[in-house]
N, C-alpha and C positions, 0 to 999 in steps of 0.2 A: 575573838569571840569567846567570851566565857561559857564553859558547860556546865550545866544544871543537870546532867543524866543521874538518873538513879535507877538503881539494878533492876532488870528487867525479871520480874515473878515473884516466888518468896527471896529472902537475907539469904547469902551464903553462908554455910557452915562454917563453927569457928574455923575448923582446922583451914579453910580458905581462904583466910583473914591472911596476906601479908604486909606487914607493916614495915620491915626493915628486910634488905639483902641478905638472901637463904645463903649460906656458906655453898660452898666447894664442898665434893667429898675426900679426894686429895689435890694436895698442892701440885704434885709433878705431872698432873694431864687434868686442866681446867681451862675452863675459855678466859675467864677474868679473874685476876689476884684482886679483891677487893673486898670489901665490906660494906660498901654504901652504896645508894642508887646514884647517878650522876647527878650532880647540884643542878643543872637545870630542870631533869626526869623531876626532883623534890620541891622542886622551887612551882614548877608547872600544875603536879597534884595540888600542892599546899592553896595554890589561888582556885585551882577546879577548873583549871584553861586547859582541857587537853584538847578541846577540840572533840573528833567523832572518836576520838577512842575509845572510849566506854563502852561505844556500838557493834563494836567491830570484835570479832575473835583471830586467835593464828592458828594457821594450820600446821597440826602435827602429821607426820607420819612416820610411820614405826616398820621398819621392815628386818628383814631376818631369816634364819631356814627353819625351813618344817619343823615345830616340836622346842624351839628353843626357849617360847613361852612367852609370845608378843600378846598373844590374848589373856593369859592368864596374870599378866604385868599390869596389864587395863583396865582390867576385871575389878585385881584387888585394890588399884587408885581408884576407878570411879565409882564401884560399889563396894566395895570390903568385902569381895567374897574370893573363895579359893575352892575354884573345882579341877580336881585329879584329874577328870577324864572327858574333860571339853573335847567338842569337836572341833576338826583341823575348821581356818574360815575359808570360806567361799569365795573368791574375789577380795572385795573388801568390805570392809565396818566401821562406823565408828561413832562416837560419845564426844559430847559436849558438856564441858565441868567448866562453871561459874567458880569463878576468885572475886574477891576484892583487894585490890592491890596499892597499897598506899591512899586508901581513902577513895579510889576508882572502879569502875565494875569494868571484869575483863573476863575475856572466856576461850579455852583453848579447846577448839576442834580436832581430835585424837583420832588418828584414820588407824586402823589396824589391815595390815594388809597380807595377803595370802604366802606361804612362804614355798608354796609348791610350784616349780616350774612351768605347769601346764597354764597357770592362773598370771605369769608374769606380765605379757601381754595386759590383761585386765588393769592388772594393778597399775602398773606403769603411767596409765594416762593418770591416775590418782596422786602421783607424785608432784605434777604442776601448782605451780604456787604455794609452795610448803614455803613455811619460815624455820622450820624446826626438823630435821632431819634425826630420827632415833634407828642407830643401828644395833641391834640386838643379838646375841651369843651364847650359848651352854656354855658354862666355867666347867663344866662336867667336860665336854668335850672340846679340845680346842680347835678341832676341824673345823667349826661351826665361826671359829673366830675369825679363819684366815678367810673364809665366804663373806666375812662382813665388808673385804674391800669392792668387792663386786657389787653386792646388793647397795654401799655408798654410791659407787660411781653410777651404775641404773637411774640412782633417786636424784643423783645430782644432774645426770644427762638432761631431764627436764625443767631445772631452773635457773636462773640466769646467775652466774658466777657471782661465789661472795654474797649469793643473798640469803643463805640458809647456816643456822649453826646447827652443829654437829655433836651428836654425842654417842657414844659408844657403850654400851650395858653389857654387862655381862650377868646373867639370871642365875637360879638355883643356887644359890649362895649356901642357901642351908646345908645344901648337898655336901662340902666340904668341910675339912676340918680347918684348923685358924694356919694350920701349916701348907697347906697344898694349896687356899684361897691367896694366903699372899706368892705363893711361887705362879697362879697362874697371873693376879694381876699382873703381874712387872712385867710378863709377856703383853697385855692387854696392853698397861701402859705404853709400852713401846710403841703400839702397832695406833695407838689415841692420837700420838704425836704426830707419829707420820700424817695421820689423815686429817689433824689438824681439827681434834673432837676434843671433847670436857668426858672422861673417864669415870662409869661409879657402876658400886657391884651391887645388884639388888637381889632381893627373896619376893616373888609374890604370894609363897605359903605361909608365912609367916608377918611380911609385910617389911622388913627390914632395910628401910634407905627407901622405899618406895614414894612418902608422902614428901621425904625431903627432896628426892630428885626430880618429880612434878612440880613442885615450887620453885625450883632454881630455874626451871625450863620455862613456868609460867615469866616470872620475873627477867628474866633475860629477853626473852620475848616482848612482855609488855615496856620493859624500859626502850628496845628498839623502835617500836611502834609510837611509843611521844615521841623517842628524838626525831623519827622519820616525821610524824604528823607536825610538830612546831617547823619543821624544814619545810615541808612543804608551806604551808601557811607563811611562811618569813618570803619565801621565793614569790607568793602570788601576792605580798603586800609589794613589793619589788618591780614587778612586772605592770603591777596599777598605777605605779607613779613612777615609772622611768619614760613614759612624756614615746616609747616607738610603734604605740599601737594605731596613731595618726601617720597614716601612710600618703604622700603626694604633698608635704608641703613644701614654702619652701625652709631653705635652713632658718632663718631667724625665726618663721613662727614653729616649727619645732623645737627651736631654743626657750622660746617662749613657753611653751606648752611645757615643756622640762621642768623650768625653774617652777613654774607653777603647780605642776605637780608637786612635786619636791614637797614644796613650802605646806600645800594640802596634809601630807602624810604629815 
């Protein structure tokens, strides 16, 4: 089935244009060493067969402790703005930012979730069906960091193994200088690998890595979402012509119905 979708509202903004695979921010804790989308992800936009993908968005969600700056990380990707003295959230929030993605319209729903104890409960149900797990940190403090294996395993508790990537942020980047940011990543790094995350250090005062690590997240996301959607779709052309949804006959007209199928596709 070829798709005709075209973006739902007004054009995405340029900066939501991606056309080619967003880099890494370092090589030693990233999900994929590459440069290109997979030749079939290019091959699939190029003809406009994605199927529903265009309609469909992936769920982020972003968790963290109190104060480390999950709202204000949000904030300055989905609006461009930066307030000093936001209030902690409520439960949860969250924002829906239109991409176009290799000539495709794709849209990532951005859960912001509470980082206070009393509100985990809440949140927790919000975790279900993420594709995209963001675990967040103060480079200021690295208490905040070692909390990030917990707040992972909560968000992971709810989805079905292997089905969410992972990425690990460390905020207030500005906060430091070029010497104490690289001594805290290597610690970050470290702790990336274990849990099996894509590593990068952002500023939402300033805005530094921000636009680029939304884009890698979008794009890693939307490329999983074709391979997933051409899967599926390959498996239900599969299932229509393997000749076992006639139940009671006997073997030869089975056989029969087989080959004929077959020959159909």
């Amino acid at each position: 089935m070829r798709s005709s979708l075209t973006p739902l509202g007004p054009p995405v903004s340029r900066d939501r244009v991606i056309t080619s695979f967003p880099k890494w921010y370092t090589p030693d804790a990233c999900l994929q060493l590459k440069e290109r989308f997979h030749g079939q992800v290019s091959t699939t936009c190029q003809r406009k067969n994605t199927g529903t993908v265009g309609l469909r968005h992936s769920k982020v969600v972003v968790v963290g402790d109190l104060y480390v700056g999950k709202t204000s990380l949000i904030h300055r990707f989905c609006k461009n703005v930066f307030d000093r003295d936001y209030k902690a959230t409520i439960g949860v929030d969250f924002e829906i930012e239109r991409f176009e993605i290799a000539g495709i319209p794709y849209s990532l729903q951005i859960w912001d979730t509470a980082g206070q104890e009393k509100f985990k409960c809440i949140a927790s149900a919000y975790y279900r069906g993420a594709q995209v797990i963001i675990t967040a940190f103060d480079l200021t403090d690295m208490q905040t960091l070692e909390h990030t294996r917990q707040w992972l395993e909560d968000a992971l508790r709810e989805n079905e193994p292997g089905s969410c990537f992972v990425f690990l942020v460390g905020t207030k980047k500005d906060l430091l200088s070029g010497a104490a940011c690289a001594q805290a990543e290597v610690e970050a790094v470290r702790l990336a690998n274990e849990m099996q995350a894509e590593y990068w250090s952002v500023s939402a005062k300033t805005g530094e890595n921000v636009k680029a690590f939304f884009s890698r997240v979008a794009a890693l996301a939307f490329e999983q979402s074709v391979l997933q959607d051409s899967e599926r779709r390959s498996s239900a052309r599969l299932q229509v012509g393997d000749g076992d949804l006639i139940r009671g006959s006997p073997p030869e007209t089975q056989e029969s119905t087989t080959s004929s199928g077959l020959g159909c596709c």
